[in-house]
N, C-alpha and C positions, 0 to 999 in steps of 0.2 A: 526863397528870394536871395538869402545869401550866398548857396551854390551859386546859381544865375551870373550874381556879381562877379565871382570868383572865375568863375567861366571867362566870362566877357574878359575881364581882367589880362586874364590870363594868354587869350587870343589877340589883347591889345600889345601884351608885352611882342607875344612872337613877331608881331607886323613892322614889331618898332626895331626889332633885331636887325641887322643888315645881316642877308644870306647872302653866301659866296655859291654858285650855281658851278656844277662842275660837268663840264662834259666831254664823252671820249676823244680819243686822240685817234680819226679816222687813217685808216690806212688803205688805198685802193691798190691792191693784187693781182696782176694780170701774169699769168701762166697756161702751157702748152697742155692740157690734158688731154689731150687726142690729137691724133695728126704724126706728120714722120716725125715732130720736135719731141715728142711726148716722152723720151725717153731722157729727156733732159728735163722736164715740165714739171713730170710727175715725185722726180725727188725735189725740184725746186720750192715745191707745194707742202712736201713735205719738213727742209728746211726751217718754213716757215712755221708750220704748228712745230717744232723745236722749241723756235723761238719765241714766242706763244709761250710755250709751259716755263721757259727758261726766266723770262722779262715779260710780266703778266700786263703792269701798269710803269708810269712817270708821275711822279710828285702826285699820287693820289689820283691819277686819270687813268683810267682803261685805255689800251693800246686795242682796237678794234680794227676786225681784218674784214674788210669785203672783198671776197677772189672773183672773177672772171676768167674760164676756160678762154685763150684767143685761137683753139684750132690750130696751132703751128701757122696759122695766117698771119701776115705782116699787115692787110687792113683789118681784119678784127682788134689786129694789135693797137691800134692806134683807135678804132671807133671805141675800144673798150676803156680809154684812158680817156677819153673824152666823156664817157657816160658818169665813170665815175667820178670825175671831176664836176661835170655841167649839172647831175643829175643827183649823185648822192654828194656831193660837197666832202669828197675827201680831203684830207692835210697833207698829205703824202702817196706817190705813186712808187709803186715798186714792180721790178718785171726787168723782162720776160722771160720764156728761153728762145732762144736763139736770137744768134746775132742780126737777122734783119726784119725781126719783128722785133727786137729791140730798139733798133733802130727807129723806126717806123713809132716807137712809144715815145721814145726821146725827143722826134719830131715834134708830137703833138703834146706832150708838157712843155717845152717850151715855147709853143705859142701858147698855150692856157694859161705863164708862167705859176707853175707848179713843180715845186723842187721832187726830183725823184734818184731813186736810185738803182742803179742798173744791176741784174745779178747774172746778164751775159755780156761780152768781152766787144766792144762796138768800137768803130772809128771816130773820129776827133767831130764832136757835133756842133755847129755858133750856139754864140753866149744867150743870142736873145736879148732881149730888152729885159735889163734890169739883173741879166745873170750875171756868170753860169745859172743853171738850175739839176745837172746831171754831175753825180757821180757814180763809179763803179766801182765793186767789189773784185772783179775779175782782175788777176793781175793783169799787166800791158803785157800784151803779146810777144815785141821787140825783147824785154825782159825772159823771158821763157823761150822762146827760141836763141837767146844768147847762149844760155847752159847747155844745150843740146850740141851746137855749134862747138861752143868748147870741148866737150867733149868729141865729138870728130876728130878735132884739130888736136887735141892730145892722142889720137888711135891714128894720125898721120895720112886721113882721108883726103882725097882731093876734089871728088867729084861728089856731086848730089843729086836727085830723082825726087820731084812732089808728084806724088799723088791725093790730091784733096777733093774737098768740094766746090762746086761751080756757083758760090756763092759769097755772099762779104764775109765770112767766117774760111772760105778757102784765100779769100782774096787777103786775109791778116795775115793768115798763114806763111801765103808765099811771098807777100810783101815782108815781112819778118826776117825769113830765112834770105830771100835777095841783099838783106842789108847785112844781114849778122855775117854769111856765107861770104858775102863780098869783102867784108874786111877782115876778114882769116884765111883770105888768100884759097879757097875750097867755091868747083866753081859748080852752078846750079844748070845741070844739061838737058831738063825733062821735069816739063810742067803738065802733067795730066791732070782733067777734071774729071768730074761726076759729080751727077745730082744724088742727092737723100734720097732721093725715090726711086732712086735706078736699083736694080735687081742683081745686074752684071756688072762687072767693071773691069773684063778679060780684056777688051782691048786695050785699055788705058794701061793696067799694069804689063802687058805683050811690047805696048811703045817703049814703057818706062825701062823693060828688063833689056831693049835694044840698045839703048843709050849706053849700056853697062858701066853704071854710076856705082862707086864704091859704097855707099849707102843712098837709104831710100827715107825719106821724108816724110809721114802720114800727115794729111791735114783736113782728117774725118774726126767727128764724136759721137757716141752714147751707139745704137746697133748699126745703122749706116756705118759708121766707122771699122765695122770688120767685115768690111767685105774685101777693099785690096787685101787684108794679114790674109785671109784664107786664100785666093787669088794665089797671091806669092806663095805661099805656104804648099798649092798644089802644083805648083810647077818650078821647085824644089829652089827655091830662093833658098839660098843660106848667109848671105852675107847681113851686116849691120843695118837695123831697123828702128827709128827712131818714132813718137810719135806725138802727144798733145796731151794738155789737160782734158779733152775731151774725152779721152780714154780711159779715166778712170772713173769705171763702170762696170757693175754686177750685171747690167746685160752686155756689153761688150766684151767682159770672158767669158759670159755663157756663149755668145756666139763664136767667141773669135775660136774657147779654144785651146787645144795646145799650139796652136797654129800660134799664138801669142808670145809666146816662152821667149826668151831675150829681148823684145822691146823694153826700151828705154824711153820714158816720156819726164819732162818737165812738170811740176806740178807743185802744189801747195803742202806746206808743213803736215797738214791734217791728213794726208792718205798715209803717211806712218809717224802717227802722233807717240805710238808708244816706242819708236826707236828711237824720237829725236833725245839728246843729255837731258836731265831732270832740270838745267838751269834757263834752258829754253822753255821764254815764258809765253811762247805760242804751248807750250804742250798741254798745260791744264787748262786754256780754254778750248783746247781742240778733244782733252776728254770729257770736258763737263757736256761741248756739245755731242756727243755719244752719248751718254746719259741722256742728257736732255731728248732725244731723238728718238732713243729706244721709250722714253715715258710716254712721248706723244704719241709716235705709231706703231707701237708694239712690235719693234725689231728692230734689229740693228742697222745701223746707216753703214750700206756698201758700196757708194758712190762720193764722189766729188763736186757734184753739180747742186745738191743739199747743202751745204757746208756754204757756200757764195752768198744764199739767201738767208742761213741763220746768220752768217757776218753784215748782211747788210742789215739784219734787225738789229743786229747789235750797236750799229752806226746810227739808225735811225733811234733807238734808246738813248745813247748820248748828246743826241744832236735836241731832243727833246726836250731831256731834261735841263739843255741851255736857255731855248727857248724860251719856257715855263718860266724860267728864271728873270727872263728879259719881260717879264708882264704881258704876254700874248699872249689869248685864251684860243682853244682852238677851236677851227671851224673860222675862225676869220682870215679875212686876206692877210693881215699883219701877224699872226702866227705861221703861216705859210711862207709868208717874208722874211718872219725870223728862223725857219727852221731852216730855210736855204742861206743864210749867213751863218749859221750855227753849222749846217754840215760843212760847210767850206773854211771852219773854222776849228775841225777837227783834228785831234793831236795826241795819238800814241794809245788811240784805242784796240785792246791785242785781241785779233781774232780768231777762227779757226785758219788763216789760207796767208793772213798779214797782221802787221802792225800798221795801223792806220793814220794817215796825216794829210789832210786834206787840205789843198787853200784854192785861191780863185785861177790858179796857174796850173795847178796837178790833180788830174781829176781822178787819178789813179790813188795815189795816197799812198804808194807802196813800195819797198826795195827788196835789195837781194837776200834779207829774210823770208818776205813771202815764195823764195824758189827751191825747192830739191829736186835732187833727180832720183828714179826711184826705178829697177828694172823687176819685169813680169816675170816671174818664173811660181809654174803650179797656180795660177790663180790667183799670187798673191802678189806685193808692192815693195819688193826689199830695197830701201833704203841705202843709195851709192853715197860712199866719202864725197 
């Protein structure tokens, strides 16, 4: 009988305890895993388990990832931001690759408003009711084709040639280089497209070589993107070749090549993190995530398009642990409300690509830290003054 009591007792006390109920910090994941994107998808995916092993949990919550393959499709892109949101009650959307299924993603979080963050490089999206609700990890475009530009304009180029893609990711491109190009006096004579999915691109680079532009422009990424280099490359292009953060890619020098050797592309601290000075404090988060990368998928990270998504967990980790702090539990709408005041309210978070500084004005968060230029030779990314 006196067990019994002691039982009881014991059960009354636990009832009388006030529990604190803790639950995950949902994250919904939408990426390219199949499809022309995939080659931008597939490290982005991997980024993200980086990120994962790097920043497990916030104030004692698990950071939980549900992914979705969107097919390189810009409507899966956007039905899969809406499942996750409508159907598993995620806190945060994160995605995609490519720019216009990113876009396409960005669409529909903001009318779900559901703050997300973008890990490819989109055009300027509305605020929404109640926003913004998007930021991105990808530096601004304008920003990166500036360097490049400078650089011309110090080699005393005049003329310029794009050849890119036929899409809002060609469309940044050569809107970038029309603005940086126009005001360095360097004029832009030959705008060729192509799709990702095109196989040939002889005519486009044949018009471009007719122009005879003192350099040429690339505004492809990940394997699509070497197909102009080899193009040029076979019908003995020798002169100045600049190219994009999308080019740096262990499938884009397996395909391009030597055909690659002298491009010059724009691109983030982290594609030669171990050249930057030791006082550059992008450099040890750009090797912890190496480390971090090789733990999670057993080998070493040899692309750029990884590196976007481990920075936006890193954004999303800070932005988190604000929130947490503001008394939103998550899984509710008022968590969601605070984590989107919380990213927007982010300052001097150092990643692999930037130092981040985000308000309701700069959705980029970024300056001329997140830029180097860095030139191909042998496979590898050697680091320009």
């Amino acid at each position: 009988m006196n067990l019994i009591k002691s039982l009881l007792a014991s059960a009354a006390l636990l009832f009388a305890v006030p529990h604190i109920a803790r639950a995950d910090i949902l994250v919904g994941f939408v990426t390219g895993l199949s499809g022309p994107v995939s080659s931008i998808g597939i490290p982005n995916a991997k980024g993200i388990a980086a990120g994962q092993a790097y920043i497990g949990e916030v104030g004692g919550e698990k950071l939980r990832v549900i992914q979705l393959d969107d097919g390189s499709d810009p409507t899966a892109s956007a039905r899969n931001a809406r499942k996750l949101v409508e159907q598993d009650k995620v806190d945060i959307l994160i995605g995609t690759s490519g720019a216009p299924q990113t876009l396409a993603m960005a669409t529909a979080a903001i009318e779900m408003k559901v703050p997300m963050i973008a890990v490819s490089p989109i055009a300027p999206v509305p605020a929404g009711d109640g926003g913004p609700w998007v930021v991105q990890t990808p530096q601004p475009t304008p920003l990166l084709v500036d360097g490049i530009v400078d650089h011309m304009k110090s080699r005393g180029l005049k003329t310029v040639a794009f050849i890119g893609f036929s899409d809002a990711f060609g469309d940044l491109m050569y809107g970038a280089l029309l603005q940086s190009a126009k005001a360095a006096g360097i004029e832009v004579i030959a705008n060729e497209r192509y799709a990702r999915s095109d196989s040939s691109v002889t005519a486009q680079v044949l018009r471009a070589l007719a122009a005879r532009p003192d350099a040429i422009m690339l505004g492809g990424t990940g394997t699509p993107g070497a197909l102009p280099v080899i193009a040029l490359s076979e019908r003995g292009y020798k002169g100045p070749l600049y190219g994009n953060h999308g080019l740096i890619s262990a499938d884009f020098l397996r395909l391009a090549g030597k055909a690659a050797n002298g491009i010059i592309c724009p691109t983030g601290p982290v594609t030669a993190a171990e050249q930057l000075p030791p006082g550059n404090p992008i450099r040890k988060v750009a090797l912890d995530f190496r480390a971090a990368f090789e733990k999670a998928n057993g080998e070493p990270a040899t692309d750029s398009f990884s590196s976007y998504s481990f920075d936006g967990w890193l954004v999303l980790a800070d932005a988190a642990k604000r929130a947490m702090a503001a008394g939103a539990k998550p899984g509710s709408p008022e968590f969601r409300n605070a984590l989107r005041q919380a990213l927007f309210a982010t300052k001097e978070v150092v990643g692999t690509q930037a130092v981040y500084t985000f308000t309701a004005a700069d959705r980029h968060g970024v300056d001329d830290r997140s830029r180097i230029l860095v030139q191909i030779e042998d496979g590898k990314y050697k680091l320009l003054p």
